[in-house]
C-alpha positions as CSV (number, residue, x, y, z in Angstrom):
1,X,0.0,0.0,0.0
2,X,3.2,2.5,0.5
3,X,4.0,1.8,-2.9
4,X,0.4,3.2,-4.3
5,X,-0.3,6.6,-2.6
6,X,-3.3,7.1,-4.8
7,X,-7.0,6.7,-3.2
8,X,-8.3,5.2,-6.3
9,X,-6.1,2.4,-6.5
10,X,-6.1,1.8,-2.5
11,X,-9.8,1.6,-2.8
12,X,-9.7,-0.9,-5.8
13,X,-7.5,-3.1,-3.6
14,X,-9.4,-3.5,-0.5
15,X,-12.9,-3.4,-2.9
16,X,-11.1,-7.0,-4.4
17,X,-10.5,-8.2,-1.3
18,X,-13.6,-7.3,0.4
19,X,-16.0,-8.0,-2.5
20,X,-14.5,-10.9,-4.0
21,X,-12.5,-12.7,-1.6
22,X,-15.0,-12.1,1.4
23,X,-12.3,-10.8,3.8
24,X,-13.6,-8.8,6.8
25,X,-12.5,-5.4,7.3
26,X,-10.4,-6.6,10.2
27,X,-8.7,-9.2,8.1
28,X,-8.2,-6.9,5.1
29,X,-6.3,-4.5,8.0
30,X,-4.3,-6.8,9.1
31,X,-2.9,-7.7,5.9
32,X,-2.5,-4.3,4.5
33,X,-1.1,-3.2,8.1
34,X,-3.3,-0.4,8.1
35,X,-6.0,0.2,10.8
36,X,-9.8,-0.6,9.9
37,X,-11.2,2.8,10.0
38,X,-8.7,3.4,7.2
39,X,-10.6,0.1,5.3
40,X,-13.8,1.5,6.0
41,X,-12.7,5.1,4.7
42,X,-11.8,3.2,1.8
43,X,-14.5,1.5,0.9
44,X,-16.8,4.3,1.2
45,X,-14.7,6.6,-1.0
46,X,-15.2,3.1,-3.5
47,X,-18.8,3.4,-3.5
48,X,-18.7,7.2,-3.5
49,X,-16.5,7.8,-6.4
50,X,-18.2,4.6,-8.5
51,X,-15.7,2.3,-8.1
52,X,-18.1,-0.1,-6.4
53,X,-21.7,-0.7,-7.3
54,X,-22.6,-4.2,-7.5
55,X,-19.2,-4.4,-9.9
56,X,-16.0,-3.6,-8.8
57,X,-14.1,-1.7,-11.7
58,X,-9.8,-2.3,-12.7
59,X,-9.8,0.5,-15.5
60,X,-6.1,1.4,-16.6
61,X,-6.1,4.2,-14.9
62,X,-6.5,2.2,-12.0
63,X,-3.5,-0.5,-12.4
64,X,-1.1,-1.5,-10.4
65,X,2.9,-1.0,-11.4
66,X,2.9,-5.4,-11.6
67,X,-0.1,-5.0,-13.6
68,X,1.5,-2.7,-15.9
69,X,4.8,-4.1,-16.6
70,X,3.3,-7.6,-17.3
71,X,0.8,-6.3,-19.9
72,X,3.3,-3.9,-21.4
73,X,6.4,-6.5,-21.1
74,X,4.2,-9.4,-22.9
75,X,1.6,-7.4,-24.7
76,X,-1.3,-8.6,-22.8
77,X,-4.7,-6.3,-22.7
78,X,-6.3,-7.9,-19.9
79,X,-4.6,-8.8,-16.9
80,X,-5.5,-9.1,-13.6
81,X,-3.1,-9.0,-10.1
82,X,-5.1,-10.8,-7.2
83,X,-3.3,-9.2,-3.8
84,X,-2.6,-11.8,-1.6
85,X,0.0,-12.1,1.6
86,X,3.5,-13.6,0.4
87,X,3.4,-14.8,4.1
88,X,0.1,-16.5,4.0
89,X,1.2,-19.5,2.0
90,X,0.7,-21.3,-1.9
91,X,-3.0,-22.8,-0.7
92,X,-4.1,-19.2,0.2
93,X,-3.0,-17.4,-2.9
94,X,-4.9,-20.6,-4.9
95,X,-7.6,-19.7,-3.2
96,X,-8.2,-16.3,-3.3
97,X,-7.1,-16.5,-7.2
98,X,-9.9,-18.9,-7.4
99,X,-12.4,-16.8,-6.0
100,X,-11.3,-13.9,-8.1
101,X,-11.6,-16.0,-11.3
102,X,-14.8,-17.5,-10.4
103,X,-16.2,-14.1,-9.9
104,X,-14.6,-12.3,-13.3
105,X,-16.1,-15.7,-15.5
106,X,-19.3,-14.2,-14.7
107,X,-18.5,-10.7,-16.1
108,X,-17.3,-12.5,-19.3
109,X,-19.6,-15.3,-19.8
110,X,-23.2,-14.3,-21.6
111,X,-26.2,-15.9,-23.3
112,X,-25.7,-18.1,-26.6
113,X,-22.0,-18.3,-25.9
114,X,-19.4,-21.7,-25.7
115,X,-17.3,-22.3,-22.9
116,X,-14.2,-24.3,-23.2
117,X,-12.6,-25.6,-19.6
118,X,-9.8,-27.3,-19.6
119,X,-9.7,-29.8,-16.5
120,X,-7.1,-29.4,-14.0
121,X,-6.6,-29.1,-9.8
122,X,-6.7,-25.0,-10.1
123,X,-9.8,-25.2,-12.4
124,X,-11.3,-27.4,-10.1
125,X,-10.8,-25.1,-7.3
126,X,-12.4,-22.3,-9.2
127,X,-15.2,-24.3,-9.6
128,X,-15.9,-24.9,-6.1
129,X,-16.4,-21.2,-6.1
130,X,-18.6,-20.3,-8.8
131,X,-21.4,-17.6,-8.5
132,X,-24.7,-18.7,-10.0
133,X,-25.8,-17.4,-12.8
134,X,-28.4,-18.5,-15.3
135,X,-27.9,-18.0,-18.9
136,X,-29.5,-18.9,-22.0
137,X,-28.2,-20.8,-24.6
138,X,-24.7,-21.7,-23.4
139,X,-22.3,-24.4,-24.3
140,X,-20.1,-26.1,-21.5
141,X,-17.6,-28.0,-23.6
142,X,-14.3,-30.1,-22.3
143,X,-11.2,-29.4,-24.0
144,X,-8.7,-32.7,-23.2
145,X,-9.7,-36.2,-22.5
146,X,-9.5,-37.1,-19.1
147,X,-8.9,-41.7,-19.3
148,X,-5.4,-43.1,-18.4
149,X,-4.3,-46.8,-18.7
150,X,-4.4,-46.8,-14.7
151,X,-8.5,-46.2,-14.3
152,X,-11.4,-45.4,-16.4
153,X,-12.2,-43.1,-14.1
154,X,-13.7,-39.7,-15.6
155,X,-15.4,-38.5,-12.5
156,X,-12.7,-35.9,-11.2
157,X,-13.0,-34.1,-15.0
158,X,-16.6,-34.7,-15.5
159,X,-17.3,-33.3,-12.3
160,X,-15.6,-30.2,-13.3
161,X,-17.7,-29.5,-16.3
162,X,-20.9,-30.1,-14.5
163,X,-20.4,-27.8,-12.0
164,X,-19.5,-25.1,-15.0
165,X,-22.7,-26.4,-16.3
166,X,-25.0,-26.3,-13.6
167,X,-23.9,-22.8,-12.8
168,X,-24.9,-21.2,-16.1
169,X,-27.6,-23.5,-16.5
170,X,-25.7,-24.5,-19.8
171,X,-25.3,-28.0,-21.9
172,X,-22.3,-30.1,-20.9
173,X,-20.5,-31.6,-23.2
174,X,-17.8,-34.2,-22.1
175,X,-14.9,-35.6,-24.5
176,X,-15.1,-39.5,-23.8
177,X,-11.4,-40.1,-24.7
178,X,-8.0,-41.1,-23.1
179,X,-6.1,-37.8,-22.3
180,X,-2.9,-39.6,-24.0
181,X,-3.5,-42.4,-26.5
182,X,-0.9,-45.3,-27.1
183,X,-0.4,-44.4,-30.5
184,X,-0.8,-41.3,-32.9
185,X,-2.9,-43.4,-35.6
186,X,-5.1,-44.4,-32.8
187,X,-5.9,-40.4,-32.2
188,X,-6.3,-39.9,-35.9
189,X,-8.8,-43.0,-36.2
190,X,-10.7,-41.9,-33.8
191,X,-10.8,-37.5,-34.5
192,X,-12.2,-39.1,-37.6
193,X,-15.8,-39.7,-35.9
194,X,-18.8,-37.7,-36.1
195,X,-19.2,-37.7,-32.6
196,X,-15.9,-36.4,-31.8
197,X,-15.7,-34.1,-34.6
198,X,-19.1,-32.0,-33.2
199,X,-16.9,-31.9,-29.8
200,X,-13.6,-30.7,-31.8
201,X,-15.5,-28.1,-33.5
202,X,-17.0,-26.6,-30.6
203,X,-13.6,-26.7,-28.9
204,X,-12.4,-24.3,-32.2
205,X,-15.5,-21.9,-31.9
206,X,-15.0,-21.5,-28.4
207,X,-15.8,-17.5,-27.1
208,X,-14.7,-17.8,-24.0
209,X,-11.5,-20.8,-23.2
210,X,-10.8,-21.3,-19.2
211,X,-7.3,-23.1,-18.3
212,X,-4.0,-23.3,-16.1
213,X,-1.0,-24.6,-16.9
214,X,0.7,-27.9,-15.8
215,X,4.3,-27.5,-15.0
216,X,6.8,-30.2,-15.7
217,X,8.3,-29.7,-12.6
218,X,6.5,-28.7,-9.8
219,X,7.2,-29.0,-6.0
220,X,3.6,-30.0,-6.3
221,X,2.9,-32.1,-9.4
222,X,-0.7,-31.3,-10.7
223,X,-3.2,-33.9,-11.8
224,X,-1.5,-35.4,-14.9
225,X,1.9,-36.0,-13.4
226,X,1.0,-37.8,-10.5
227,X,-1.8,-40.0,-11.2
228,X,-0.7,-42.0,-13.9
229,X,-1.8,-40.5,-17.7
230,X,2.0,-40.1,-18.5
231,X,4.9,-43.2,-18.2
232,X,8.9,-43.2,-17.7
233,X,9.4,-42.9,-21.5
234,X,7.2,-39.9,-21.4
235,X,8.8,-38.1,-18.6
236,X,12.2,-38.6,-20.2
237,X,11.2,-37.6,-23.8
238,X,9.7,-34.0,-21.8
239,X,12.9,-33.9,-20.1
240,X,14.8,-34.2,-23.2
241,X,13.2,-31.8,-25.4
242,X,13.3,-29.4,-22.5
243,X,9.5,-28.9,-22.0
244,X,8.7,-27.0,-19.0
245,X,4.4,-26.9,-19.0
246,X,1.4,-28.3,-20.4
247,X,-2.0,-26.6,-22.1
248,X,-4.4,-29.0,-21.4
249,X,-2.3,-31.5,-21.8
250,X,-0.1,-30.1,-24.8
251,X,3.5,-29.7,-24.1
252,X,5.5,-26.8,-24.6
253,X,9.0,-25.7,-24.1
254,X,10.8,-22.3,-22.5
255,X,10.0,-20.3,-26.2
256,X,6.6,-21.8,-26.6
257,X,7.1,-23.8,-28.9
258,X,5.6,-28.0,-28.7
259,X,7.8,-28.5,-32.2
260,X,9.8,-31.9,-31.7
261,X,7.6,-33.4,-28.6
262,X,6.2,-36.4,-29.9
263,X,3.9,-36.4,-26.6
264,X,1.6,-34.1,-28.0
265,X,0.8,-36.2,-30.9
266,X,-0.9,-38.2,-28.8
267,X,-2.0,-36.1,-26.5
268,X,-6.1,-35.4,-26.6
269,X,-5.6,-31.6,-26.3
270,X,-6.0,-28.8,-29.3
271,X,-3.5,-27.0,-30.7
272,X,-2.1,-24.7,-29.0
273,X,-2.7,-22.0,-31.5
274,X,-6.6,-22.3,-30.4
275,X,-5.1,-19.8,-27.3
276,X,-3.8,-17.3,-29.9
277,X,-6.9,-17.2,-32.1
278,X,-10.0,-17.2,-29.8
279,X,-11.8,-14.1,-28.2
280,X,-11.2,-14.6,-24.5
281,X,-8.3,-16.7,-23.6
282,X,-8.1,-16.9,-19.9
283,X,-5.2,-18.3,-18.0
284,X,-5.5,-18.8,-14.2
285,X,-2.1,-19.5,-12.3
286,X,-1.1,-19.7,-8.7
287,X,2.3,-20.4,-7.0
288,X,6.1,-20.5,-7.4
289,X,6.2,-23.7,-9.7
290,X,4.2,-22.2,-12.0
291,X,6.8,-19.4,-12.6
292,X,8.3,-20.6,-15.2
293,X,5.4,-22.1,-17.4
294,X,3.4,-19.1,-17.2
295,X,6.5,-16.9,-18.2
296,X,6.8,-18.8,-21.1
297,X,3.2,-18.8,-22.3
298,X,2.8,-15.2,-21.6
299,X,5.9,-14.9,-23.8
300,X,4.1,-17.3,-26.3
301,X,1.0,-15.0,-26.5
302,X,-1.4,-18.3,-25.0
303,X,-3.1,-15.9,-23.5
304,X,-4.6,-12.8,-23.7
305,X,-6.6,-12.7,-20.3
306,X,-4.5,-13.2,-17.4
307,X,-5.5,-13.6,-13.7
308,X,-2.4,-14.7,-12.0
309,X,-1.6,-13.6,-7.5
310,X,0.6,-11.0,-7.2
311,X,3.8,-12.8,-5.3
312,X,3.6,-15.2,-8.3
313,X,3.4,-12.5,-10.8
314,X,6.3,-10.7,-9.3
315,X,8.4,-13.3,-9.5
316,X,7.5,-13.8,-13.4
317,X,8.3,-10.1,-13.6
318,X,12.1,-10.4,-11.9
319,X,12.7,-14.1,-14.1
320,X,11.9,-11.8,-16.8
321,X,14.2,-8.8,-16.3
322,X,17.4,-10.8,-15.7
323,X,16.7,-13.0,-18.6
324,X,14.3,-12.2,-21.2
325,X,12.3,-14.9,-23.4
326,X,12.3,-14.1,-27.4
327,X,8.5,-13.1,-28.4
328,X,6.6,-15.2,-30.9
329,X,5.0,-13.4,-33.6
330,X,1.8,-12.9,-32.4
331,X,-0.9,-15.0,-34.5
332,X,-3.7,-11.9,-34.2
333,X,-5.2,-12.9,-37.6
334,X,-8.8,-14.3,-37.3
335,X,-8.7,-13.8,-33.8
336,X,-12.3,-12.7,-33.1
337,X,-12.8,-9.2,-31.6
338,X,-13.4,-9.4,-28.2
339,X,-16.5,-7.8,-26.4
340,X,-15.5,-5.6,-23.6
341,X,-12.3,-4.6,-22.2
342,X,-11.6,-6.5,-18.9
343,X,-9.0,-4.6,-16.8
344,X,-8.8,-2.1,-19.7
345,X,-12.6,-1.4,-19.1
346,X,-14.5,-4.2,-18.6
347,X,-15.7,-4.5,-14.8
348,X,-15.0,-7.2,-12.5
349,X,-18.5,-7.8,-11.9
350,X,-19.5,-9.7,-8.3
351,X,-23.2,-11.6,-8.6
């Protein structure tokens, strides 16, 4: 807070954290290390000036120095900080990114619109805290096959699309394949099938695409690497090729590039162009291992709506400035216009 003199932004930091992350005014002050009648003061001057209705607005005038850097650094429009505690732990930060996310899906996310999700532990999370909202006309589609050789098993990623689906009182639709095959011709046999190719479509005529990444190494390995959809040969071909995260199961090394990884020719996720092309392409990412995946896709362009916590996006920031990534050519052509402006305009709106 010493860092940002300016009421405005003060107030749009303790509006987050009191709106969307359902902190009490005397847990918001002991955070900030500032006393609650200063909160209060804040949040009044929020509702006086129009910074808080029912939505809680992050214009550019608003943004934080972190906020700033990343968007100008990796030419993002829309990216969101979630303030959080370096002191309060990994679990925390998930958490309160989670909320936030759940919360901004619901500013994005309108009638007669598609909603790709790709499975994972931090979308799950987000989906435990979902605000309802019923829409009309809305698609709930699953972007990577969730079967391993280990268990047939679906529920963990089915469960994750129903409870997108029941909250926007949308059509689920799962994809009812392995989330690696055993061999590339078996993918191609099968992409080849009416049934899969009505799921494959909607995956390409997404609006709105909602992911995380996977990081190869990770203090704490996320769903994929520790329950069994990967094998010995897999881990050393990643290792080899020098991959450092997945997209929904689509590898990708330190430039962003999947070229040489015979993983992903397997693997039951779209291309990773998909992230380039469509309208809203929302990353959500929490905690130190995540550092260097989500440097790399930002330096990609995967994204072009981030919602990342602030100690992790600081430490992005400070990989970043002793060693900058090379940029990919941004693949802008055909990406559809997007609706709104997000942190460049478009409020953060709370149900």
């Amino acid at each position: 807070m010493r860092d940002v003199p300016e009421n405005n932004r003060s107030a749009v930091i303790v509006a987050k954290m009191y709106y969307y992350q359902g902190l009490t005014t005397d847990q918001i002050a002991a955070e900030l290390r500032i006393s609650r009648p200063t909160i209060s003061r804040l949040l009044s001057f929020a509702r006086e000036k129009g910074i808080v209705e029912v939505t809680v607005y992050d214009s550019d005038e608003h943004r934080s120095p972190v906020q700033q850097e990343i968007s100008e650094r990796f030419e993002i429009p829309k990216v969101h900080i979630v303030p959080v505690s370096e002191a309060s732990g990994e679990q925390i930060w998930l958490q309160r990114v989670a909320q936030f996310a759940a919360n901004y899906l619901n500013s994005l996310l309108t009638d007669n619109q598609t909603l790709g999700v790709a499975w994972g532990s931090t979308i799950s999370t987000i989906s435990k805290y979902l605000v309802p909202k019923a829409l009309r006309g809305v698609d709930v589609v699953q972007l990577n096959g969730s079967g391993n050789t280990l268990t047939n098993n679906t529920t963990f990623a089915s469960e994750i699309i129903m409870r997108f689906a029941n909250n926007y009182s949308a059509r689920a639709h799962l994809f009812p394949v392995p989330t690696f095959f055993d061999y590339a011709e078996t993918k191609k046999s099968i992409w080849k099938e009416r049934s899969i190719q009505r799921i494959l479509r909607m995956q390409q005529d997404s609006d709105i695409l909602l992911y995380s990444l996977g990081a190869v190494e990770a203090g704490m390995p996320s769903q994929v690497y520790s329950d069994g959809y990967l094998e010995d040969k897999d881990f050393r071909e990643l290792k080899a090729r020098k991959a450092v995260a997945d997209l929904a199961m689509m590898f990708f090394s330190e430039d962003g590039s999947s070229q040489g990884i015979s993983v992903n020719a397997r693997s039951s996720g779209p291309d990773l162009d998909l992230y380039r092309r469509v309208a809203s392409s929302v990353c959500v990412v929490s905690g130190r291992p995540k550092v260097a995946a989500l440097r790399s896709a930002l330096a990609a362009g995967y994204t072009n709506d981030l919602i990342v916590d602030e100690p992790t996006a600081r430490l992005v920031l400070r990989s970043e400035r002793e060693k900058p990534l090379a940029r990919q050519a941004r693949r802008s052509k055909g990406r559809r216009p997007s609706s709104g402006t997000g942190s460049s305009g478009r409020p953060d709106q709370r149900s």
